[in-house]
Residue, then its C-alpha position, 0 to 999 in steps of 0.5 A: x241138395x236142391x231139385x229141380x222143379x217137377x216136370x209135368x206132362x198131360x195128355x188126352x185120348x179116345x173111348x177105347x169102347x168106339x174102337x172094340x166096337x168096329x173089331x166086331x164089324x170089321x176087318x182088322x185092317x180096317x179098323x187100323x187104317x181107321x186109327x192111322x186115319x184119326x177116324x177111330x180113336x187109337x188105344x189109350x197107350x198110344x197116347x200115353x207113350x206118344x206113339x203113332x200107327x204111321x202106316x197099315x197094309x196086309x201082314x204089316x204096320x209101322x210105328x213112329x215114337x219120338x223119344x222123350x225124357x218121360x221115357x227114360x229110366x234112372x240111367x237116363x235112356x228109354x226104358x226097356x218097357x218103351x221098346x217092348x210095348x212099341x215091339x208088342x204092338x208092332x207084332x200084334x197089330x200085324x197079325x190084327x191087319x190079316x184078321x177077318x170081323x170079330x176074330x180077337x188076338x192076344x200074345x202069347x209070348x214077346x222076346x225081346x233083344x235090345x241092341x242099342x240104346x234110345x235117348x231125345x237125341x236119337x230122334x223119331x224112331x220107326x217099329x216095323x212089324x210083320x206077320x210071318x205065319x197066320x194059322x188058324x189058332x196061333x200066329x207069329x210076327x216079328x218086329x224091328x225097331x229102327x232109328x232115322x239113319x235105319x239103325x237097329x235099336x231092338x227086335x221082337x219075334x212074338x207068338x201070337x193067339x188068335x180067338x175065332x168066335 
């Protein structure tokens, strides 16, 4: 039996540091339009799965990823990683754009339900989340992952933790 040659992929990304940073100074949703931008650097998973903020507004942000064969699993389709972690992000940066200055979050939980499998062929992809409830100490956020055709490939509600200083 004889393999393939190995395939290779670099990538490069921003100080994670520059973008903690102006959470502290400002509002959530500056700080992911800042990203959207390019005028702050997106987080270094961003990168790493090549996924994009594609768009920013109150209570609501949209993901795009082009699906790739370093995303597959050993069946040969996107691993379920890739949709949990574009779903998690969708939810989390929702809530994120309705944030005031120095107020963090983190999740608390993330069901997941796939729906549909993602391959190359199923071209770019969008994951839309939106805030569904913002109190004081939690938040919940739900996300839909859609293909170009608008077809659902996977949603996500999640509970979401917000830490005021």
């Amino acid at each position: 039996m004889t393999l393939e040659p190995t395939r290779e992929r670099t990538h490069t990304w921003g100080d994670p540091g520059v973008s903690a940073a102006e959470v502290r100074t400002s509002e959530g949703i500056e700080v992911l339009r800042g990203i959207a931008q390019g005028r702050l650097p997106a987080a270094p998973i961003a990168s790493t799965l090549g996924m994009g903020l594609e768009s920013v507004e109150p209570g609501r942000v949209v993901f795009t990823l082009e699906p790739a064969e370093f995303h597959y699993n050993p069946i040969g389709s996107v691993h379920g990683g890739v949709y949990a972690t574009l779903l998690d992000s969708a939810c989390g940066c929702a809530v994120h754009s309705m944030l005031p200055a120095g107020v963090g979050y983190t999740s608390l939980d993330l069901t997941v339900k796939f729906l549909r499998a993602m391959r190359t062929d199923t071209g770019p992809v969008r994951c839309i989340g939106t805030v569904t409830h913002l109190g004081g100490r939690t938040a919940l956020a739900e996300a839909r992952l859609v293909d170009g055709a608008d077809r659902l490939l996977a949603t996500a509600t999640s509970s979401i933790l917000v830490m005021r200083p």
